[in-house]
PASEBA-1860 file (N, C-alpha, C; in nm, 3 decimals):
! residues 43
1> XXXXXXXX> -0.359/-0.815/1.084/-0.429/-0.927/1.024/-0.391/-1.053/1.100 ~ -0.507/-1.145/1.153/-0.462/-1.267/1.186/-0.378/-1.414/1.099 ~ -0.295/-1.425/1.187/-0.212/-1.518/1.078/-0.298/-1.665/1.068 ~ -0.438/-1.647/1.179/-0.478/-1.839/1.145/-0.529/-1.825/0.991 ~ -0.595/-1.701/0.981/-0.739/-1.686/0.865/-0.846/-1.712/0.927 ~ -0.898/-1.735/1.069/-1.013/-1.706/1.088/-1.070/-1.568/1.165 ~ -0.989/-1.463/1.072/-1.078/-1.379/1.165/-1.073/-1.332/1.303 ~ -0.948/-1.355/1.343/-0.951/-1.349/1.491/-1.053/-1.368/1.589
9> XXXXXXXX> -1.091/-1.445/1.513/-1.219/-1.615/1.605/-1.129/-1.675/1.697 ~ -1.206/-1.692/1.847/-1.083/-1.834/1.917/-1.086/-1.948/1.826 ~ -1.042/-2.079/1.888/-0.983/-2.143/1.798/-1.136/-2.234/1.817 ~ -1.194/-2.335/1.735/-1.290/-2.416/1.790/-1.313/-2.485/1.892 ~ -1.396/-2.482/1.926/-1.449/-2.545/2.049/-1.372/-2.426/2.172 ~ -1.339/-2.334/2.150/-1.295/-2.240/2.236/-1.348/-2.117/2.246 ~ -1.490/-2.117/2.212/-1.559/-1.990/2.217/-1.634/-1.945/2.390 ~ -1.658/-1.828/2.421/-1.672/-1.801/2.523/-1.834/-1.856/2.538
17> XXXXXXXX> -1.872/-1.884/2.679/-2.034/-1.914/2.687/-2.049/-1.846/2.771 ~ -2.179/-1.698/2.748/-2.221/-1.611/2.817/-2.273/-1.717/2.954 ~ -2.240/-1.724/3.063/-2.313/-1.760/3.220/-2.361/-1.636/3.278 ~ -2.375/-1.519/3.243/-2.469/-1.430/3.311/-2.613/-1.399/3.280 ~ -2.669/-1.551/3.326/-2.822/-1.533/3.232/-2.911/-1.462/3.363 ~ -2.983/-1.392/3.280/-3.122/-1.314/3.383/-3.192/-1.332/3.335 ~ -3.344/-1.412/3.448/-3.462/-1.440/3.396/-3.493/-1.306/3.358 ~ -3.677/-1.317/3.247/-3.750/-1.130/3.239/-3.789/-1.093/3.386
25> XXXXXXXX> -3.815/-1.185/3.429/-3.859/-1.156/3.607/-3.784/-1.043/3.676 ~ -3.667/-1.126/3.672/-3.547/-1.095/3.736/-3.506/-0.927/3.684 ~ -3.479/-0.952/3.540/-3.417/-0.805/3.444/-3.538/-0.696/3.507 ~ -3.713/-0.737/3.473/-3.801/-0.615/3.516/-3.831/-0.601/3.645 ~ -3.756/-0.648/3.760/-3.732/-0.645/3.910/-3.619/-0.502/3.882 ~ -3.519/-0.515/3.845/-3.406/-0.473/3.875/-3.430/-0.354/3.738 ~ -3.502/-0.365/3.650/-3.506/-0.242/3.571/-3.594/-0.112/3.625 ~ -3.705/-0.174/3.695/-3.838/-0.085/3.801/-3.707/0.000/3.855
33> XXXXXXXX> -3.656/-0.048/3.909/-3.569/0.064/4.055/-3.518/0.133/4.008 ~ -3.451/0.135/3.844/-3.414/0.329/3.767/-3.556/0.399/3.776 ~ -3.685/0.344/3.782/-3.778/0.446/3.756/-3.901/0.477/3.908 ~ -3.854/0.602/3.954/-3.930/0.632/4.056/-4.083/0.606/4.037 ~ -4.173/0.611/3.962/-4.296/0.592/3.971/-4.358/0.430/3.919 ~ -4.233/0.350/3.900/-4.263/0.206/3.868/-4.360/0.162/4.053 ~ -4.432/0.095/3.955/-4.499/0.022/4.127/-4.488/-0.141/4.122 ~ -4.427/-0.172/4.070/-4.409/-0.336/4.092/-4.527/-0.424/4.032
41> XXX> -4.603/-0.357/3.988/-4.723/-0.455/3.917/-4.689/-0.524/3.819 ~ -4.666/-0.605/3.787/-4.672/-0.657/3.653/-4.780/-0.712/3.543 ~ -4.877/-0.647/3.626/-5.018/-0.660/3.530/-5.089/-0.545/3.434
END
């Protein structure tokens, strides 16, 4: 059990900020290449 009482929350203003953002562009670029019959269209 945490001794603050929050939960073993960091403390405020000390929370982590995700920086690994991927545009949808980007994610369905790089998701096509698991699938052999993807053709790059996005239409």
């Amino acid at each position: 059990m945490s001794s603050s009482g929050n939960g073993g929350a960091p403390p405020v203003g000390q929370e982590n900020i995700n920086t690994d953002i991927v545009t949808l562009t980007r994610f369905l670029t790089e998701e096509q290449t698991k699938v052999p019959e993807a053709t790059g269209d996005f239409t």
